[in-house]
Backbone as numpy.savetxt, mean C-alpha at the origin, in Angstrom:
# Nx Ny Nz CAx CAy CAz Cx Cy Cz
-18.99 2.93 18.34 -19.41 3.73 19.46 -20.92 3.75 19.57
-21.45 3.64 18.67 -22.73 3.77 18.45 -23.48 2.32 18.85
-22.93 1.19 18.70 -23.45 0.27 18.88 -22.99 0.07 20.34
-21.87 0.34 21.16 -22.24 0.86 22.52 -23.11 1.53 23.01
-23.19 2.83 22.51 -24.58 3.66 23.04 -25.81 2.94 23.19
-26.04 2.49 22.21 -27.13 1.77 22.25 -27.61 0.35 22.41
-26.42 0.30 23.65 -26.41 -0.50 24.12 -26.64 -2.49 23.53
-26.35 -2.25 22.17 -26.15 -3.93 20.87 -25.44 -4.66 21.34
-23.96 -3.89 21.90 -23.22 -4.92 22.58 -22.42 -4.25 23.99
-21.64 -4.90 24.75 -21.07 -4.00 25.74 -19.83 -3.43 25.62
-19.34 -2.76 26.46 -18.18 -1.81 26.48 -16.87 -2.67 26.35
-17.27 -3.85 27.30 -16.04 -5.27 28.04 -16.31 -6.21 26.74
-16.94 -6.87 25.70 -16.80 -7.25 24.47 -16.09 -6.79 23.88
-16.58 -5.11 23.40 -15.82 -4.53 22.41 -14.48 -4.32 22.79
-13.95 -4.05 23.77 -12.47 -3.70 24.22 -11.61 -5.61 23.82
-12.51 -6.35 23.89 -12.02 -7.69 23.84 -11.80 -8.25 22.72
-12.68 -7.39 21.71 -12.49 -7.64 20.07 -12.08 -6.84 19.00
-11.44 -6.23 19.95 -10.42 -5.03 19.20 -8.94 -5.59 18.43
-9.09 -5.28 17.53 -7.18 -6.08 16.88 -6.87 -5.62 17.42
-5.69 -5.07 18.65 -5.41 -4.19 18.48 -3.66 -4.21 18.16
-3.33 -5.80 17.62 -2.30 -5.80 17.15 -2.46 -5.54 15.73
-3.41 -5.38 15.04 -3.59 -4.51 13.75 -3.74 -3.15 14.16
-4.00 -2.69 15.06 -4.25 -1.22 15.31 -3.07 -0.98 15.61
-2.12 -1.40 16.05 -0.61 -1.18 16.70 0.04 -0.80 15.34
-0.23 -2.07 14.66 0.46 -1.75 13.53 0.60 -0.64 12.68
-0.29 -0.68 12.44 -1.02 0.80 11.96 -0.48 2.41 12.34
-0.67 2.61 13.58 0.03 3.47 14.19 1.53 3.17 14.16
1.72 2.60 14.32 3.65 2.36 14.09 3.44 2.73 12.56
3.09 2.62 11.56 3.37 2.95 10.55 3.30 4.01 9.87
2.24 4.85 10.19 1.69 6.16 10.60 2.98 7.08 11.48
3.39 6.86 11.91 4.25 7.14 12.60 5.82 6.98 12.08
5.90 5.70 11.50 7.12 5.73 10.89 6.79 6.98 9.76
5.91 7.15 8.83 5.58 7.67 7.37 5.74 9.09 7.98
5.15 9.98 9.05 5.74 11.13 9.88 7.07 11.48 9.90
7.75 10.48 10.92 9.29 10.66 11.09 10.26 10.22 9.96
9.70 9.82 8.88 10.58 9.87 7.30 10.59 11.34 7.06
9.26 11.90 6.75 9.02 13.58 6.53 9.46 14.51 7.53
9.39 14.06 8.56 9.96 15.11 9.67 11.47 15.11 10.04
12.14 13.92 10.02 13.42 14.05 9.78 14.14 14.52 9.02
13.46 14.16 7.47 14.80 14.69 6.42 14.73 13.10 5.57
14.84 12.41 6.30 15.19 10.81 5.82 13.93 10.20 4.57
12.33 10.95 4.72 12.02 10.69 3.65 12.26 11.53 2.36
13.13 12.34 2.18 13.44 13.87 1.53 14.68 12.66 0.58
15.32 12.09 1.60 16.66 11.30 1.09 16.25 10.20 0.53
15.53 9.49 1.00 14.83 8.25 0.09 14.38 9.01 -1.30
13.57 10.12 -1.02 13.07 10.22 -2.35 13.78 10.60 -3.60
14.91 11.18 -3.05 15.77 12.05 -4.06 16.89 10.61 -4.35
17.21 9.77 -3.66 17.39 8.26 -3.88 16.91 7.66 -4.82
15.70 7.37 -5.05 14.51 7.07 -6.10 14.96 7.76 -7.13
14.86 9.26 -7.48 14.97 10.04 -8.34 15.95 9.81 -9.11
16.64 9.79 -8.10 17.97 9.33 -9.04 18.52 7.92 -9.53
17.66 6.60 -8.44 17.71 5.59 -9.53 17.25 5.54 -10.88
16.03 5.90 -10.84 15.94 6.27 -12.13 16.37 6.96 -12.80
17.02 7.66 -12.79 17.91 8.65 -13.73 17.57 9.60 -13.90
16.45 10.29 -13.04 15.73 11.45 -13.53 14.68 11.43 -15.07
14.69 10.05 -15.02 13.67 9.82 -16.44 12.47 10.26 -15.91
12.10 11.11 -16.79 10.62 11.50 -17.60 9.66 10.72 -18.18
10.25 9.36 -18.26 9.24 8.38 -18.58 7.75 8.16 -17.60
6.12 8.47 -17.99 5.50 8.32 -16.89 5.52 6.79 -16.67
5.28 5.97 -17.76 5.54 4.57 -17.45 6.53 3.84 -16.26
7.42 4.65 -16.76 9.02 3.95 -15.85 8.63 4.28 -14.11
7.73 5.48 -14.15 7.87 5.58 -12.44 6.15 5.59 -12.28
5.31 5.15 -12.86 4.53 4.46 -12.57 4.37 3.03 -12.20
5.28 2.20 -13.07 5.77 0.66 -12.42 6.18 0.89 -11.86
7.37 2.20 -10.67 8.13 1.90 -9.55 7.54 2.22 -8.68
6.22 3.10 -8.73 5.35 3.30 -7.75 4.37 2.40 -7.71
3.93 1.38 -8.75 2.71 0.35 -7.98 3.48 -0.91 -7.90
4.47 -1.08 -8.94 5.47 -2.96 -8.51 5.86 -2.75 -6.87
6.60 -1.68 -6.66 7.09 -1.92 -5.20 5.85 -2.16 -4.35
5.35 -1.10 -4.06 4.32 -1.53 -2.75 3.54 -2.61 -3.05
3.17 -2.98 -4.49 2.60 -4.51 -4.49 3.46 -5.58 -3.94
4.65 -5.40 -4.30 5.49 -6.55 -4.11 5.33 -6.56 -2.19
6.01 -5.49 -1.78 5.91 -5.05 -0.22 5.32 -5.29 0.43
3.95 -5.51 -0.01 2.87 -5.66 0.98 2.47 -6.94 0.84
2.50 -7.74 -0.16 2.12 -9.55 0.04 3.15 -9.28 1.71
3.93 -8.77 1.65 4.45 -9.34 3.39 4.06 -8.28 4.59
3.71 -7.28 4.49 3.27 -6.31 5.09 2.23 -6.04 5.04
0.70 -5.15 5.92 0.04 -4.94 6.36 -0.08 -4.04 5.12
-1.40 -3.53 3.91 -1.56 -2.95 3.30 -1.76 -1.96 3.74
-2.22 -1.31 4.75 -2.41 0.03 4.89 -0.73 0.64 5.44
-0.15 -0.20 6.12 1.48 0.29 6.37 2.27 0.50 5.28
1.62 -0.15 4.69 2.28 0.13 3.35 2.30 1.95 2.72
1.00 2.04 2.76 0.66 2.91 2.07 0.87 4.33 2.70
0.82 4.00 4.31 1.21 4.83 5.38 2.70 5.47 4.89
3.69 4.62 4.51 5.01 4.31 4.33 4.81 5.20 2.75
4.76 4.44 2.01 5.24 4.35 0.62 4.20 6.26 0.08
3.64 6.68 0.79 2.78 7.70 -0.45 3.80 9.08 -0.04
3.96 9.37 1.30 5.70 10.15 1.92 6.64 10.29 0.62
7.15 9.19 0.80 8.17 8.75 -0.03 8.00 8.85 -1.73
6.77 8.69 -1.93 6.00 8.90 -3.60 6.04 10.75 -3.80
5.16 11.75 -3.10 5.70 12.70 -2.58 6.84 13.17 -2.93
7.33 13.22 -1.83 9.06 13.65 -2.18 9.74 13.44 -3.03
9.81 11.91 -3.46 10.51 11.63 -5.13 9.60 12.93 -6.20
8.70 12.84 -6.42 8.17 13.83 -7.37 8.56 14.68 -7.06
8.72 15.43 -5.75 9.42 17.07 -5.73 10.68 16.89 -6.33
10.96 16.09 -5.89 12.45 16.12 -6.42 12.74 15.94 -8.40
11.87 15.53 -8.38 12.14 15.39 -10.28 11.19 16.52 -10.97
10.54 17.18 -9.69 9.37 17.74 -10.55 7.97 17.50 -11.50
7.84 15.97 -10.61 6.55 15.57 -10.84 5.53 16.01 -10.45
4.18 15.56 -11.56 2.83 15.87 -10.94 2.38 14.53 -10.16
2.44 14.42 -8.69 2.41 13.22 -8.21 1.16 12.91 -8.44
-0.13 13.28 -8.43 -1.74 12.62 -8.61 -1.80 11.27 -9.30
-1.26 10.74 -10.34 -0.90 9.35 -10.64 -0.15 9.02 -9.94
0.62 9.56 -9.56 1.73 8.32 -9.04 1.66 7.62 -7.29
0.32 8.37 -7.04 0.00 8.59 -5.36 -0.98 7.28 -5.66
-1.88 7.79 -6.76 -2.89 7.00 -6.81 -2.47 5.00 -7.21
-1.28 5.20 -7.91 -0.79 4.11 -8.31 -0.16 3.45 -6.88
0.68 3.66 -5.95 0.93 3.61 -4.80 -0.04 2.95 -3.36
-1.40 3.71 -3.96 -2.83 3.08 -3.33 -3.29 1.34 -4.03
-3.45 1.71 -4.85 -3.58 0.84 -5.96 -2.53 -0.53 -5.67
-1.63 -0.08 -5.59 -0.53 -1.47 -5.53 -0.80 -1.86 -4.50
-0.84 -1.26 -3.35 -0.82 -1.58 -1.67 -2.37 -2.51 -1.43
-3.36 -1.99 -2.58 -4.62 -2.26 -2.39 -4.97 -3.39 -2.67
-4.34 -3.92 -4.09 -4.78 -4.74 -4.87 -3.71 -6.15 -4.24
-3.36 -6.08 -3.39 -2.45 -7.32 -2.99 -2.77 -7.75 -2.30
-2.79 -9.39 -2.89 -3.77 -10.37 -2.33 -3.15 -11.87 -2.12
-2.16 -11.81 -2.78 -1.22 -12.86 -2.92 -1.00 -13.73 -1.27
-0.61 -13.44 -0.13 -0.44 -13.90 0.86 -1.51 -13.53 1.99
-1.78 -14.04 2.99 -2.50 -13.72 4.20 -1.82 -12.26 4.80
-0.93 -12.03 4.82 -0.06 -11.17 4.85 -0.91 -9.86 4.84
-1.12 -9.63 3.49 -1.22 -8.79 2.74 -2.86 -7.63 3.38
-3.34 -8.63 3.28 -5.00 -7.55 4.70 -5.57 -8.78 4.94
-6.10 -8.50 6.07 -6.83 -9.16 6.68 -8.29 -10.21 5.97
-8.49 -9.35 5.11 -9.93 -10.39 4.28 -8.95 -11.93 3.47
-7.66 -11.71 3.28 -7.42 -13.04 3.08 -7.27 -14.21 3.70
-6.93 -13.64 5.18 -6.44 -14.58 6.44 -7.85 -15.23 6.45
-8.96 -13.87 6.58 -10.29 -14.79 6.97 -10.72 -15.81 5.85
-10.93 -15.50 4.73 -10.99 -16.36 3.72 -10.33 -17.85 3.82
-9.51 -17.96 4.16 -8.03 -19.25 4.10 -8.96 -19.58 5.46
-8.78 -18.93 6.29 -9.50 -19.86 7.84 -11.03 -20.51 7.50
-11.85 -19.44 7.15 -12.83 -19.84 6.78 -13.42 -21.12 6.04
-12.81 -20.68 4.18 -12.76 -21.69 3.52 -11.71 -23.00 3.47
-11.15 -23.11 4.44 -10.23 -23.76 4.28 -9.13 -23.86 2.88
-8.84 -22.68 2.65 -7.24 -22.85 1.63 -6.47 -22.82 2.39
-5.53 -23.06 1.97 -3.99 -23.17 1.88 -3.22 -21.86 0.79
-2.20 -21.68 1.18 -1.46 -20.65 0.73 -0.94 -21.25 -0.72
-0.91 -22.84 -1.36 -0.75 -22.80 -2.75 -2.09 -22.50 -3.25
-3.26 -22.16 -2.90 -4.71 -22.40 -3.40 -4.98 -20.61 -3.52
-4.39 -20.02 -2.80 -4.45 -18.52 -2.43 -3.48 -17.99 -3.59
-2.82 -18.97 -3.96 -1.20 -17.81 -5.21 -1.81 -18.45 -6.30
-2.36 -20.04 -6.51 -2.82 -20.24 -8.07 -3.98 -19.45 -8.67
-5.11 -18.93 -7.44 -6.23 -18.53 -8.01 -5.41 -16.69 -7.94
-4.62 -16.27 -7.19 -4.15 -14.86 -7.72 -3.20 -14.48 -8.93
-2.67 -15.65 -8.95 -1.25 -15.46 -9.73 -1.64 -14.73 -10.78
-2.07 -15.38 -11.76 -2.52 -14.46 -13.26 -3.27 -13.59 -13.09
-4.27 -12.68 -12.03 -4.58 -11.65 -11.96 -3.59 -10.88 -11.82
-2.88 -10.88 -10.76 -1.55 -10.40 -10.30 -0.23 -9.73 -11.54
-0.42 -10.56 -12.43 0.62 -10.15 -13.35 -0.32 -9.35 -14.46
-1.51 -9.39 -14.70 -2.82 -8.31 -15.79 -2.58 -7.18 -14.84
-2.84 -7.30 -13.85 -3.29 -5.73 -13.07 -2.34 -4.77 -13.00
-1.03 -5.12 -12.96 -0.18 -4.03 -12.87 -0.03 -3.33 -14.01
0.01 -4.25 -15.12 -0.02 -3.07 -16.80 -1.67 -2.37 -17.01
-2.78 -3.15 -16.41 -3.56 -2.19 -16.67 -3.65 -0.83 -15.71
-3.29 -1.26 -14.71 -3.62 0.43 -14.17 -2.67 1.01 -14.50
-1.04 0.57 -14.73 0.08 1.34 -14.75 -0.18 2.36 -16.22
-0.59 1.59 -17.28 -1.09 2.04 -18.26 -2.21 3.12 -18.39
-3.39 2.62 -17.52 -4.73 3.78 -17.70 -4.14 4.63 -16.49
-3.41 4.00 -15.46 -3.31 5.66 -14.64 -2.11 6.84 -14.91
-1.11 6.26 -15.87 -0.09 7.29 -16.32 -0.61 7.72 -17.63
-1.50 7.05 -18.13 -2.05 7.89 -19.88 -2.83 9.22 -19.20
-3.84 8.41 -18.19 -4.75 9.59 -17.56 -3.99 10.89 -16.66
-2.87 10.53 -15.74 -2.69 11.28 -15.20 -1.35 10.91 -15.28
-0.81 11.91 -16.26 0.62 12.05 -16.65 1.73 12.41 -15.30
2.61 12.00 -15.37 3.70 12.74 -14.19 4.03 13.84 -14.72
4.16 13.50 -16.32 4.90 15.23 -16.81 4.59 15.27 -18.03
């Protein structure tokens, strides 16, 4: 807005270089993550969760189910829909078992964040691949082995630090 005001670029540019099929997205997801909580339906997912796991007390066990999924999720989905989606649903599972969600929200960010694996996944990879010219085997060999370190280290430092229970 500011670089309108002051006139850097014009009004008819900026309306022209707007994603706004990333902005769509976004809001649809935002919107889905609402009508999970406002229905009831994210209340049922979560108590779903709860009970796949068995009601374990393990912080480990639902620290990997809160950063493997949305990592996995989002190599195909829009990272912030993700997170739009998945922290609702993180939420509610803890009410339901009686978790302290602060790890397990943060792990949830974290997974959605750190995924890099496909173009998919946010936008700085698409540009990268166009840019530098990769290819999508050049994009999974140079992630792959980060990809499989990162999930035990945060799953590890963020459930030692911030216990569920």
């Amino acid at each position: 807005m500011l670089m309108v005001l002051f006139r850097v670029v014009d009004q008819k540019n900026v309306l022209r270089d707007i994603p706004w099929d990333m902005l769509m997205l976004f809001v649809g997801a935002l919107a889905l993550g609402s009508g999970l909580t406002n229905t009831g339906a994210g209340e049922l997912i979560g108590n779903a969760l709860a009970g796949a796991v068995g009601g374990t007390h393990n912080n480990y066990v639902l620290g990997a189910l809160f950063f493997i999924i949305p990592f996995a999720i989002t190599q195909f989905m829009l990272n912030r829909s993700v997170t739009a989606v998945f922290v609702p649903i993180c939420l509610l599972t803890c009410k339901a078992l009686g978790a302290n969600p602060i790890g397990l929200v943060m792990l949830v960010q974290a997974g959605s964040l750190t995924a890099f694996l496909t173009p998919m996944a946010t936008p700085a990879v698409a540009m990268c691949m166009g840019d530098a010219g990769y290819d999508l085997k050049a994009i999974l060999k140079a992630g792959g082995v980060i990809s499989l370190f990162l999930p035990l280290v945060y799953i590890f430092y963020t459930m030692t630090v911030f216990p569920a229970f």
